[in-house]
N, C-alpha and C positions, 0 to 999 in steps of 0.2 A: 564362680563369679559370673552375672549375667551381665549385661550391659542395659541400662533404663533411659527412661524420656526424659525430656528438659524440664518438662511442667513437674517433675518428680522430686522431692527431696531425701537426703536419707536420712534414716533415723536408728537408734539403737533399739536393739530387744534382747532381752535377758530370756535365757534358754536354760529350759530347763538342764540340773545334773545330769553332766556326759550325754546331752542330748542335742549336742551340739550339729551333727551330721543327719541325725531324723530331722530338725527343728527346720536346716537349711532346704535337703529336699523339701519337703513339705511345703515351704515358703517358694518353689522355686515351681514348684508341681502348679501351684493357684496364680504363676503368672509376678509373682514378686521378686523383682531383682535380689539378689542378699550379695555380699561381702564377707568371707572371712578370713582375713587376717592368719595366717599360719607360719610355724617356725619351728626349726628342728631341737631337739630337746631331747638330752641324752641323760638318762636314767639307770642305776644299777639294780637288775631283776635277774633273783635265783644266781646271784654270782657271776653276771655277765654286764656288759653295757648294753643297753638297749637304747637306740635313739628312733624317735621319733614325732611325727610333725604333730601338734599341738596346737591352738589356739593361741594368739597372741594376745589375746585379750578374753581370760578364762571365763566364760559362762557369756559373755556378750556377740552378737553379729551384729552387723548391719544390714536394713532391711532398706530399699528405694520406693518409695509411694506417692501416691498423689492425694494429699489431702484432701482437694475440691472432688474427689470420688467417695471422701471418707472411708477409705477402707481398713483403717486401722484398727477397727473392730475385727475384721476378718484376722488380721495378725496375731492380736492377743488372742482368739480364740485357735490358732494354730496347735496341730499338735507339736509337741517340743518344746513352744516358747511359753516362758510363764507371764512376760509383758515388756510393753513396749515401757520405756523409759520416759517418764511423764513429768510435769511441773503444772501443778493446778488441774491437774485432771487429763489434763491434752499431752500428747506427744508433742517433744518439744526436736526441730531440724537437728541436727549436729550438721553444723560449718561445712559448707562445699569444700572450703579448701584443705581442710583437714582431713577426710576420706579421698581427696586426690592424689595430698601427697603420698596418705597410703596406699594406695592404688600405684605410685610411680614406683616408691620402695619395694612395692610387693612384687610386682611385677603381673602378668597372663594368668598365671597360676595359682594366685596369693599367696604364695610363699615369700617369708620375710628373708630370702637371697635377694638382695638388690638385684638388677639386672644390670647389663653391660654398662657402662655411663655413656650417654648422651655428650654429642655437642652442646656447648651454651649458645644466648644471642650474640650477635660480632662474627662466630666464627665463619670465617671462609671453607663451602661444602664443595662436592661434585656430587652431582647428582648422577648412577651408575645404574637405575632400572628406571623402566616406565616412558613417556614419549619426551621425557626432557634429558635423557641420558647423555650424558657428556657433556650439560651442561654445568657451567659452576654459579655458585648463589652466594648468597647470606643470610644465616639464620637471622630470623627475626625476632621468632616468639616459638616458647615451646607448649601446646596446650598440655592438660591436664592427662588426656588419654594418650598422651605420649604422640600425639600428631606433634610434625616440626612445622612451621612456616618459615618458608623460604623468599628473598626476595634473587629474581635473577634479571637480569637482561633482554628484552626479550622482543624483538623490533622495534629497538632505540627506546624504548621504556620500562623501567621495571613493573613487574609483574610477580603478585601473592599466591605462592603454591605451597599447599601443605604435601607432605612425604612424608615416609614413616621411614624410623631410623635405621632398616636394614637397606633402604634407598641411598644413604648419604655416604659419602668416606671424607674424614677430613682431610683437608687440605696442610 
């Protein structure tokens, strides 16, 4: 999983059979963010359990681009992918907020283990690294990439500081 520009949206592509791990590098070699979704999957082979991470979403990734560059031509022509996911001929976005919140579940790794949970907004933090340590705040808002915003105190007025969650301990 890379991290993409604002002006970017994402989009799905269908990868070719088990070609899921050429299709990503490849997409990732030309400068294309991708996404994919993985989870552990435990399977009986030659008389043993075998588990293993898997695709969450069999034959699909997600890819992040910017339309106004058009380079969605470059995509489908990727080795790996057989095509981008279209309605009327165009790639059509799939929802910011629905690859965020896979992105929250997935966690750094895209592995579908949740990750630690999060404070919510309201709760009362301390904040424990960085130059506001030992300060205590309130969460505000949590973004999408897992930034928290903070409101704290801070020469008689509050004051917006994002932290990331290994910064906070709640209160």
């Amino acid at each position: 999983m890379t991290s993409h520009m604002p002006s970017e949206h994402w989009f799905l592509a269908q990868y070719k059979p088990n070609a899921h791990r050429i299709a990503e590098r490849n997409l990732m070699r030309q400068g294309f963010p991708t996404f994919l979704p993985l989870q552990e999957e435990t399977r009986r082979a030659r008389g043993r359990f075998v588990t293993r991470k898997q695709p969450l979403f069999p034959g699909y990734l997600f890819v992040a681009l910017d339309m106004q560059r058009a380079a969605w031509r470059a995509v489908s022509s990727t080795f790996g992918i057989a095509r981008l996911v279209s309605l009327g001929g165009e790639p059509k976005p799939v929802p910011c907020d629905l690859v965020a919140q896979l992105m929250l579940r997935c966690g750094e790794n895209a592995e579908g283990t949740p990750p630690p949970p999060l404070p919510g907004p309201g709760d009362q933090v301390a904040l424990t690294k960085g130059p506001f340590a030992g300060f205590v705040a309130r969460i505000e808002a949590i973004a999408p990439d897992r930034r928290i915003w903070v409101l704290l105190d801070f020469l008689g007025r509050q004051t917006r500081v994002a932290a990331g969650a290994e910064q906070l301990r709640v209160i």
